[in-house]
CHARMM-style PDB file with segment names, atoms N, HN, CA, C and O in Angstrom:
ATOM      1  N   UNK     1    -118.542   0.176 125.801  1.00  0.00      PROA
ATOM      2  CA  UNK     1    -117.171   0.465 126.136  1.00  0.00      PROA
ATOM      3  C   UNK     1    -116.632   1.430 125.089  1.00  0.00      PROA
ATOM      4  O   UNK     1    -117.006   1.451 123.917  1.00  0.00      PROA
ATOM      5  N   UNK     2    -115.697   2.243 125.642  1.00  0.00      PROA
ATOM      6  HN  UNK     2    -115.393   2.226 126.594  1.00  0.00      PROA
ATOM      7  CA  UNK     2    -115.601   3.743 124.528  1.00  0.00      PROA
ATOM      8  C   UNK     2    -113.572   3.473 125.003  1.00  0.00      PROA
ATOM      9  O   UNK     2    -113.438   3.455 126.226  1.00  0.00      PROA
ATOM     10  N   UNK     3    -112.726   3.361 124.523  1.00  0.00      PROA
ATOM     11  HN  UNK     3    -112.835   3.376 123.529  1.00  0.00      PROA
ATOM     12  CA  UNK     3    -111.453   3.617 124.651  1.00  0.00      PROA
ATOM     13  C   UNK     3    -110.832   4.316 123.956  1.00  0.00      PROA
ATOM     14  O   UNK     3    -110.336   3.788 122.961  1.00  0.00      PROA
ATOM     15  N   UNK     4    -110.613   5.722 124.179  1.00  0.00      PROA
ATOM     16  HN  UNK     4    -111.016   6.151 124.988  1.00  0.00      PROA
ATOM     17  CA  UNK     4    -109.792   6.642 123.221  1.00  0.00      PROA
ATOM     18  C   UNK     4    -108.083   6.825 123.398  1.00  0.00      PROA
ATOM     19  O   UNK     4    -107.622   7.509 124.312  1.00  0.00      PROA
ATOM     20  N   UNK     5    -107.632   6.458 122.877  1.00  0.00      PROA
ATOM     21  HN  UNK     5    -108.007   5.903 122.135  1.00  0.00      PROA
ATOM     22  CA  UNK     5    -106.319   6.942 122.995  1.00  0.00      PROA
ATOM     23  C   UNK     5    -105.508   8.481 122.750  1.00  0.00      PROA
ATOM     24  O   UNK     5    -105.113   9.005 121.708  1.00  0.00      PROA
ATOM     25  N   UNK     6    -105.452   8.926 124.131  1.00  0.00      PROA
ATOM     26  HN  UNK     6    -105.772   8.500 124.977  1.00  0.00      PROA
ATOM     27  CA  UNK     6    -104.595  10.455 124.284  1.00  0.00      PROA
ATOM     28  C   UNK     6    -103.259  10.702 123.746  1.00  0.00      PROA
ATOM     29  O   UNK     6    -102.935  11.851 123.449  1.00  0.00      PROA
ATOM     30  N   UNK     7    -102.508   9.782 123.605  1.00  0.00      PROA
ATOM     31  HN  UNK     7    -102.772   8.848 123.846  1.00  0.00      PROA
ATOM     32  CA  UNK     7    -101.095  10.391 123.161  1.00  0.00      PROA
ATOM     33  C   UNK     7     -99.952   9.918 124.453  1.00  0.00      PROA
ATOM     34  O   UNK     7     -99.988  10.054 125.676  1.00  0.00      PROA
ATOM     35  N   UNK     8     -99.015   9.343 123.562  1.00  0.00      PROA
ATOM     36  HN  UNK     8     -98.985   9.232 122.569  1.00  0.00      PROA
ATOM     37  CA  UNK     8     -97.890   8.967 124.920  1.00  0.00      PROA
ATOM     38  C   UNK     8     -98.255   7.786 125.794  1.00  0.00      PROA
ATOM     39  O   UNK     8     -97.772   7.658 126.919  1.00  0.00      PROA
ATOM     40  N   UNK     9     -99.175   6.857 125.231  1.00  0.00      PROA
ATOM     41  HN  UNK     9     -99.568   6.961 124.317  1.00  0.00      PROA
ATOM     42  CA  UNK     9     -99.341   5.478 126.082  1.00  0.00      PROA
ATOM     43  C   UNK     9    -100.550   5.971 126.936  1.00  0.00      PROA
ATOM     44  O   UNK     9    -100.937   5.145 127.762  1.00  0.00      PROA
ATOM     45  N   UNK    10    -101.340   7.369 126.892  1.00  0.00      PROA
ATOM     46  HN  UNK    10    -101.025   8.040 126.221  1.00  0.00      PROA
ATOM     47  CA  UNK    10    -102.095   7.427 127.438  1.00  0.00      PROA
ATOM     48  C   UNK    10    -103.427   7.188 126.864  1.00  0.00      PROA
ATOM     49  O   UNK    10    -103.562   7.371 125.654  1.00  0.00      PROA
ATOM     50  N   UNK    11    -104.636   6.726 127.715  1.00  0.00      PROA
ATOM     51  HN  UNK    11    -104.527   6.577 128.698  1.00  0.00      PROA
ATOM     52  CA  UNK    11    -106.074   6.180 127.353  1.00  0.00      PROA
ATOM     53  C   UNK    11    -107.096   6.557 128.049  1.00  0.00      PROA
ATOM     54  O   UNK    11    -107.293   6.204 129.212  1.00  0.00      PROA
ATOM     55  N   UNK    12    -107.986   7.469 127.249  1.00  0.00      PROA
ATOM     56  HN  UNK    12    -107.826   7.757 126.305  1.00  0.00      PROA
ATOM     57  CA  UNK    12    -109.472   7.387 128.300  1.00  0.00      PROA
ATOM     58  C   UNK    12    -109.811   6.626 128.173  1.00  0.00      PROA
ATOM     59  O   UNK    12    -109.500   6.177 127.070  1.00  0.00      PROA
ATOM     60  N   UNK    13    -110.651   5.768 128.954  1.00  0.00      PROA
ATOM     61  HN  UNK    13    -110.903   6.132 129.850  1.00  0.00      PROA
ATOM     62  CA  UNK    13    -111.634   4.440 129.144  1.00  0.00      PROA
ATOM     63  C   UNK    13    -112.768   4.809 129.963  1.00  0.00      PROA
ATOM     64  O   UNK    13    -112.738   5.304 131.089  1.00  0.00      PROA
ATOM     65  N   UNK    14    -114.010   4.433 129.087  1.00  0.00      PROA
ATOM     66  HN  UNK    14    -114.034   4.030 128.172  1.00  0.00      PROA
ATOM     67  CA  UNK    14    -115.252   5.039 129.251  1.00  0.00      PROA
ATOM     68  C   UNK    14    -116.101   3.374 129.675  1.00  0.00      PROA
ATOM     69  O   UNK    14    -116.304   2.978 128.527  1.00  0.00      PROA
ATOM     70  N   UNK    15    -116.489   2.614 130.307  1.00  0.00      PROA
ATOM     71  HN  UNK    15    -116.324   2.936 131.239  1.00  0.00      PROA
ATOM     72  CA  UNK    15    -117.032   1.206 130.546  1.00  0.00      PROA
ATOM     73  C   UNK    15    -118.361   1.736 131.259  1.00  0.00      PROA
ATOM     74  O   UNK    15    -118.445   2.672 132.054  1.00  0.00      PROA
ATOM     75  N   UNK    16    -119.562   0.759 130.694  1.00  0.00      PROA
ATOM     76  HN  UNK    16    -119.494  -0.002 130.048  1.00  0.00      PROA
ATOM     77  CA  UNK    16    -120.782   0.451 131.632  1.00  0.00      PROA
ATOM     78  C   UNK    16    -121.664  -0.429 131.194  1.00  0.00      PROA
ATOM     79  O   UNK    16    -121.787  -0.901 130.064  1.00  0.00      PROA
ATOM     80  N   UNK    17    -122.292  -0.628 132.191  1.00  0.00      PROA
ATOM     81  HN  UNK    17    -122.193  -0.244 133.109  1.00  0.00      PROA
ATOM     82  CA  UNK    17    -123.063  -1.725 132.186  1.00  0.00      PROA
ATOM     83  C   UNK    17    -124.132  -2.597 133.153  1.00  0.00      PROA
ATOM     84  O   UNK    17    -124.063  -2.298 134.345  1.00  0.00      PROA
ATOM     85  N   UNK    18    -125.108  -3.634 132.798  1.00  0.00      PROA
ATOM     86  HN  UNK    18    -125.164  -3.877 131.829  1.00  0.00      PROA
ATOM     87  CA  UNK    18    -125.798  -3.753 134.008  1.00  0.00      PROA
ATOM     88  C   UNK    18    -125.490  -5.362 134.697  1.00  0.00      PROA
ATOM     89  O   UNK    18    -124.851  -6.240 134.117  1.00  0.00      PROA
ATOM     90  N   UNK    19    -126.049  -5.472 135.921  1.00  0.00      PROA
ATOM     91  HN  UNK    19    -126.568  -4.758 136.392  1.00  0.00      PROA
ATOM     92  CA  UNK    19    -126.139  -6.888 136.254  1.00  0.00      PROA
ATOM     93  C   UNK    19    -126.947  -7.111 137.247  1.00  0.00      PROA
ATOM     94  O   UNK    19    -127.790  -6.338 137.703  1.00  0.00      PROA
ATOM     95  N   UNK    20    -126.707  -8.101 137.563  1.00  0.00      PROA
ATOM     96  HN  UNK    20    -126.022  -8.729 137.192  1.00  0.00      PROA
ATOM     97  CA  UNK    20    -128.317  -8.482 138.385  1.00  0.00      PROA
ATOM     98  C   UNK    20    -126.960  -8.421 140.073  1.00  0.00      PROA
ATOM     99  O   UNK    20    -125.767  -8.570 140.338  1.00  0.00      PROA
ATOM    100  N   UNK    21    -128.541  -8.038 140.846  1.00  0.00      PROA
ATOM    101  HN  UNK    21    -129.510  -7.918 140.630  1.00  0.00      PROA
ATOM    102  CA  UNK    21    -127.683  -7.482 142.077  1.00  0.00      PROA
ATOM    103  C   UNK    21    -127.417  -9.095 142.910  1.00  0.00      PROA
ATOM    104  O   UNK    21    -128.301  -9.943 143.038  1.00  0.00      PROA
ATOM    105  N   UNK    22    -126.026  -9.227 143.393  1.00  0.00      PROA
ATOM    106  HN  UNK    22    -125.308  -8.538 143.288  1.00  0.00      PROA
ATOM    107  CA  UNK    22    -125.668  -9.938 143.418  1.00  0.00      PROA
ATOM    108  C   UNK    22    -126.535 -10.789 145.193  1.00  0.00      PROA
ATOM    109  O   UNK    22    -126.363 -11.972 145.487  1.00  0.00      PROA
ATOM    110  N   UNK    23    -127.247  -9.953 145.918  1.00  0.00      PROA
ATOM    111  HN  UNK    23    -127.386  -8.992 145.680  1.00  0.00      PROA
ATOM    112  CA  UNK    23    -127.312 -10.625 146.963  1.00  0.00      PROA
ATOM    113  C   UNK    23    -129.064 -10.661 146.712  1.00  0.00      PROA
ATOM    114  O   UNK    23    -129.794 -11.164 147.566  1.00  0.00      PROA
ATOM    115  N   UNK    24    -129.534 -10.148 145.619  1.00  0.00      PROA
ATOM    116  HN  UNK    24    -128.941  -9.740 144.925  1.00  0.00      PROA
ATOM    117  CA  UNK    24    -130.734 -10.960 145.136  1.00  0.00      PROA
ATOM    118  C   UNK    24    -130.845 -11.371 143.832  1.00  0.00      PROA
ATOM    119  O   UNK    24    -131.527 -10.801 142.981  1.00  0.00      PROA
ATOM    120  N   UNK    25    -130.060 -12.537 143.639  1.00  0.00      PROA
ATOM    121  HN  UNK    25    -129.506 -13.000 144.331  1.00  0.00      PROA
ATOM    122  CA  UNK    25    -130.296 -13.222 142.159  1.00  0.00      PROA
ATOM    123  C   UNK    25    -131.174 -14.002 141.757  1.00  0.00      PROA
ATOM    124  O   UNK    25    -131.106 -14.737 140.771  1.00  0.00      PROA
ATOM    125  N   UNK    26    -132.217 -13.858 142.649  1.00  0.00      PROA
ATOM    126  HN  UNK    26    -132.272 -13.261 143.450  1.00  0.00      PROA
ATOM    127  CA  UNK    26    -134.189 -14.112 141.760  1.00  0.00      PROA
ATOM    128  C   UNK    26    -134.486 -13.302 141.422  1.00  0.00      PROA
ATOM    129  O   UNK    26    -135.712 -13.250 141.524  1.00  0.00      PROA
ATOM    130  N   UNK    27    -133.823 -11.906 140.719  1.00  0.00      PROA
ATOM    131  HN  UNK    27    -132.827 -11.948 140.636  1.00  0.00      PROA
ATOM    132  CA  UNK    27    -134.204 -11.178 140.040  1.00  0.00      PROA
ATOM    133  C   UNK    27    -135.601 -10.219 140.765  1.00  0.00      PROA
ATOM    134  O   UNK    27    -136.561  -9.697 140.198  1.00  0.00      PROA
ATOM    135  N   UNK    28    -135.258 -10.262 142.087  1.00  0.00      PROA
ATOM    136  HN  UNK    28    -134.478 -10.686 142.547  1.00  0.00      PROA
ATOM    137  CA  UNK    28    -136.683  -9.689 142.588  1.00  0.00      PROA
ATOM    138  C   UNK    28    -136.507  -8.237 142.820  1.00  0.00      PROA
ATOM    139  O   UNK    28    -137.463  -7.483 143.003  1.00  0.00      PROA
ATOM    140  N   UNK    29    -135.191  -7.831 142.808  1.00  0.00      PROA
ATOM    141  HN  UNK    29    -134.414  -8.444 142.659  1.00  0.00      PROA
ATOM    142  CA  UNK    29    -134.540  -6.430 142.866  1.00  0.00      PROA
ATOM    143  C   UNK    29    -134.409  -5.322 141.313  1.00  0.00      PROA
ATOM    144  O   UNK    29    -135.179  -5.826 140.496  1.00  0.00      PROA
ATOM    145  N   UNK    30    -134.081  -4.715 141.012  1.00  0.00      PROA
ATOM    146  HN  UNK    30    -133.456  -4.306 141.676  1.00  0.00      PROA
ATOM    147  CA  UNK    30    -133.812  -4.147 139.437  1.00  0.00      PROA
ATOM    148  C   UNK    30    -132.321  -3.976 139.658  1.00  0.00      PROA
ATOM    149  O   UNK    30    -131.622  -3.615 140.605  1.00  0.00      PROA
ATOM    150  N   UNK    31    -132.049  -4.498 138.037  1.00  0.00      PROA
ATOM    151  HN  UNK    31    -132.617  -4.791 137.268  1.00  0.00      PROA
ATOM    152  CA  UNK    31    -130.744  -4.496 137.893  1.00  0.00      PROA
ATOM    153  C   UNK    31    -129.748  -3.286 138.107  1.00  0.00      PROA
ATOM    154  O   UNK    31    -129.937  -2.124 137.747  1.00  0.00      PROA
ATOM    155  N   UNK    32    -128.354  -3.938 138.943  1.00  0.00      PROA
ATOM    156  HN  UNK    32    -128.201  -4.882 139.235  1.00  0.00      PROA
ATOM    157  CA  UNK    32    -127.416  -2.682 139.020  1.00  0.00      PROA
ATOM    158  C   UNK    32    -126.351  -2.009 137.968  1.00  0.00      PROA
ATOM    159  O   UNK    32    -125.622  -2.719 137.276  1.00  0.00      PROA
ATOM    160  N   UNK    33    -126.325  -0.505 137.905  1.00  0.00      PROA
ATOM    161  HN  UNK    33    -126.918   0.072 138.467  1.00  0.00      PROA
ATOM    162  CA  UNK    33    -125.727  -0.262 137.019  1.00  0.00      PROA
ATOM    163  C   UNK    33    -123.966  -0.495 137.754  1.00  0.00      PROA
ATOM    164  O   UNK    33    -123.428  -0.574 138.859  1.00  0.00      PROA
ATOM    165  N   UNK    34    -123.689  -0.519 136.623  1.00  0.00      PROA
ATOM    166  HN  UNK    34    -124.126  -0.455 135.726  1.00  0.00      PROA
ATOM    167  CA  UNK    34    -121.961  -0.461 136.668  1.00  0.00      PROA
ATOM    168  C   UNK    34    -121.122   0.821 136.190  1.00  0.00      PROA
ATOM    169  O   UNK    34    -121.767   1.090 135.177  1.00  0.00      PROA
ATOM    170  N   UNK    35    -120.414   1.496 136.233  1.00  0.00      PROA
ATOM    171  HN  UNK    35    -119.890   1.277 137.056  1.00  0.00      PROA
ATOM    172  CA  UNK    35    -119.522   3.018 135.364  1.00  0.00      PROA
ATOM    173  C   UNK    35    -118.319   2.685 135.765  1.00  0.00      PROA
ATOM    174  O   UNK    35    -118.231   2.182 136.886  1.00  0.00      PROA
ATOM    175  N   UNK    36    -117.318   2.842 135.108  1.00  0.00      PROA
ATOM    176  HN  UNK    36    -117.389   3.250 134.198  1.00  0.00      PROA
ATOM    177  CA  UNK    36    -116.127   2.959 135.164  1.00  0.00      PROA
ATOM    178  C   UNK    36    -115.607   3.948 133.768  1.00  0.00      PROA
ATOM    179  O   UNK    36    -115.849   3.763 132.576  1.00  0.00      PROA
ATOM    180  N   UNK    37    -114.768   5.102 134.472  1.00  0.00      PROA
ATOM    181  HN  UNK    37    -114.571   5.252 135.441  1.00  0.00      PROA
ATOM    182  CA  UNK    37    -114.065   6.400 133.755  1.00  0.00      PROA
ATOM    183  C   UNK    37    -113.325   6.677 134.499  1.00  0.00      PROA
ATOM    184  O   UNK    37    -113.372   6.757 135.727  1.00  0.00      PROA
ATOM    185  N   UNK    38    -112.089   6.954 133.325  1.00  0.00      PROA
ATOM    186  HN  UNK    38    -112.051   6.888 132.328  1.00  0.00      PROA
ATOM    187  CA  UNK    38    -110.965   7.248 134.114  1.00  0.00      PROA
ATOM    188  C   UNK    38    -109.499   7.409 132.500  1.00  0.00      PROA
ATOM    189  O   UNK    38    -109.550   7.156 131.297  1.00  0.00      PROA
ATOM    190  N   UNK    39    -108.620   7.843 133.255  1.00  0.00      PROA
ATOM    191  HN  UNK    39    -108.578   8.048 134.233  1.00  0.00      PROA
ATOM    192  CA  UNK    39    -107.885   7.755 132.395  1.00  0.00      PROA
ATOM    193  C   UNK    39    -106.893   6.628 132.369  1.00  0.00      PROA
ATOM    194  O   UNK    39    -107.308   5.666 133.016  1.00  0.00      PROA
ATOM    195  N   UNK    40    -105.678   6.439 131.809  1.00  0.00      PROA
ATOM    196  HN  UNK    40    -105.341   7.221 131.284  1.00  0.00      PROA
ATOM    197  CA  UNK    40    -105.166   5.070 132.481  1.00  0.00      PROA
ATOM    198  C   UNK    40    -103.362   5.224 131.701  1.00  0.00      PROA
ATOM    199  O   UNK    40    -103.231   5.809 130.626  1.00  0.00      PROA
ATOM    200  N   UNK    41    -102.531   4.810 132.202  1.00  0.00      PROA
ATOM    201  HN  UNK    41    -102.637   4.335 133.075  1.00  0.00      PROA
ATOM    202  CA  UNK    41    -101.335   4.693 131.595  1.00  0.00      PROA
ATOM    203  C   UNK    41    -100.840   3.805 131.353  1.00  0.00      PROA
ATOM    204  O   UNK    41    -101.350   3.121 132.240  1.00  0.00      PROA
ATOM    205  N   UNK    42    -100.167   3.106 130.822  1.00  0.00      PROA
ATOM    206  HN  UNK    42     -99.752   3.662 130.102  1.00  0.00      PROA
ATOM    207  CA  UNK    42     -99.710   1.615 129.750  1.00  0.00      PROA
ATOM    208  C   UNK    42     -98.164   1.814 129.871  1.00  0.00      PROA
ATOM    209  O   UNK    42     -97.554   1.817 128.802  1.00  0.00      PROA
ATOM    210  N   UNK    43     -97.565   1.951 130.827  1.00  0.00      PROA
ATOM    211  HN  UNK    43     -98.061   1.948 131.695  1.00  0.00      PROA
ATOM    212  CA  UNK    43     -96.293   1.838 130.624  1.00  0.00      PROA
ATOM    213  C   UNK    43     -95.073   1.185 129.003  1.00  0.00      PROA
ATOM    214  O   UNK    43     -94.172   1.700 128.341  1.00  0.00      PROA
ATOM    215  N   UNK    44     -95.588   0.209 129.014  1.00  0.00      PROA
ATOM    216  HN  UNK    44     -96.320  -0.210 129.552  1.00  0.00      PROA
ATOM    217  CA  UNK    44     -95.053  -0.418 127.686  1.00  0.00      PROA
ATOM    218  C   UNK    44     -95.728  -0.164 126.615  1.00  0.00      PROA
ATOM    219  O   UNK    44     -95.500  -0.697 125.529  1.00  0.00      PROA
ATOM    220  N   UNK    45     -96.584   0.642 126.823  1.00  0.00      PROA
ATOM    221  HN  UNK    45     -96.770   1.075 127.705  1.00  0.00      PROA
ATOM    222  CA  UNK    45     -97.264   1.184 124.985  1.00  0.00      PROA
ATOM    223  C   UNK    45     -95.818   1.157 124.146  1.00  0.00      PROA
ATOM    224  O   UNK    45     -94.699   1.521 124.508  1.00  0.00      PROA
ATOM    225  N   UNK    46     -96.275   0.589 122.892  1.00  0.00      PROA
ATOM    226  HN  UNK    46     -97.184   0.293 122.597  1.00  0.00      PROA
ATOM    227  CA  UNK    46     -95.119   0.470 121.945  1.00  0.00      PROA
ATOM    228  C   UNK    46     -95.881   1.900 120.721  1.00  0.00      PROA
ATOM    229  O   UNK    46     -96.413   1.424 119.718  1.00  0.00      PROA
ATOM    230  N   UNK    47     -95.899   2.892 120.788  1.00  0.00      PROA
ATOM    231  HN  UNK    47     -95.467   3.279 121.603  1.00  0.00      PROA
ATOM    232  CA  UNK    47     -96.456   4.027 120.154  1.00  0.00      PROA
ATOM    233  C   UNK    47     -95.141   3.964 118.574  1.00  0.00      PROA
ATOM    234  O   UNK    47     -94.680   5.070 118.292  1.00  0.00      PROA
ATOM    235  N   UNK    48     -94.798   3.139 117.967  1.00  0.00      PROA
ATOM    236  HN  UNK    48     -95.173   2.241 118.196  1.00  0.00      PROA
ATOM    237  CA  UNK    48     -94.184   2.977 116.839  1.00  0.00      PROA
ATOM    238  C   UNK    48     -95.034   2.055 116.004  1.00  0.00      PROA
ATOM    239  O   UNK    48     -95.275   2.306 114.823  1.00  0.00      PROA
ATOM    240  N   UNK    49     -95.569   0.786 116.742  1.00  0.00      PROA
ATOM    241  HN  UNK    49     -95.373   0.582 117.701  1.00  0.00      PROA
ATOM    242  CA  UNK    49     -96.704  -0.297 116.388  1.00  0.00      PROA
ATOM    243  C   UNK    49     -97.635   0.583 115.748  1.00  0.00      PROA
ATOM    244  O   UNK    49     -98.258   1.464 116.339  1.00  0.00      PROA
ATOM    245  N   UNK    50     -97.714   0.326 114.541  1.00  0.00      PROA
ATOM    246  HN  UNK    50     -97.208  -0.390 114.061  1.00  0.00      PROA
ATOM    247  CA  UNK    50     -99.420   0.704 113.787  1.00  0.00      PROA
ATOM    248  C   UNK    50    -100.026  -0.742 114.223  1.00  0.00      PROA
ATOM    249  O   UNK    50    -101.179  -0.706 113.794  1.00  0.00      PROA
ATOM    250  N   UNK    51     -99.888  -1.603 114.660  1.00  0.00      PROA
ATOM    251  HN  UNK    51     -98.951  -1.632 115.009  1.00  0.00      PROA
ATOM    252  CA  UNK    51    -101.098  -2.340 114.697  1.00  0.00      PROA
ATOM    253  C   UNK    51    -101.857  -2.184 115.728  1.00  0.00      PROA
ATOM    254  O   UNK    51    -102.854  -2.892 115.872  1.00  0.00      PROA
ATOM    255  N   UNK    52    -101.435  -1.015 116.819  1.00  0.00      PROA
ATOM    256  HN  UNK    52    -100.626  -0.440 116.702  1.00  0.00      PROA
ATOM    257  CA  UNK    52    -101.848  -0.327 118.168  1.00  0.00      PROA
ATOM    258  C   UNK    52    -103.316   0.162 117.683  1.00  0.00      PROA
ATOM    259  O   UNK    52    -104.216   0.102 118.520  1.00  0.00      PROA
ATOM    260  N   UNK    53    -103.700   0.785 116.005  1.00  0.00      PROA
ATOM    261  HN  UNK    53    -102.969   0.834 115.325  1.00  0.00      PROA
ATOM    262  CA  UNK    53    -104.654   1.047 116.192  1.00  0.00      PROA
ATOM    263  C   UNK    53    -104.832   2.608 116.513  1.00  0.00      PROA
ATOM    264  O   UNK    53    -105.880   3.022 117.009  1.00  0.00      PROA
ATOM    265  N   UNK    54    -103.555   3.613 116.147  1.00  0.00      PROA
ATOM    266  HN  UNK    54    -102.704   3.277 115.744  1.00  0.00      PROA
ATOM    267  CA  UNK    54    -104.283   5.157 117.328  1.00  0.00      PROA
ATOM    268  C   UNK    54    -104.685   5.849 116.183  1.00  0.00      PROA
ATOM    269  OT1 UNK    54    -105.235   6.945 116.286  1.00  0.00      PROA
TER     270      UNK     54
END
């Protein structure tokens, strides 16, 4: 997971990952990947908070 913060309550969010496919869970299939990217907005970002972390 990668989360960068853009400026103004805004966030790239970078997520992936694997899991076992859900309609064969004896593992007889190879595992599925997962991606999620995107950007994202936070309405209530408090951008005064240092404990935000930017």
């Amino acid at each position: 997971m990668r989360i960068e913060y853009k400026g103004n309550g805004f966030f790239h969010v970078r997520w992936s990952g694997l899991t076992m496919d859900v309609n064969y869970y004896d593992g007889s299939k190879p595992d599925t990947r997962l991606e999620l990217e995107g950007d994202f907005f936070f309405a209530e970002y408090d951008t005064s908070n240092p404990s935000h972390g930017r």
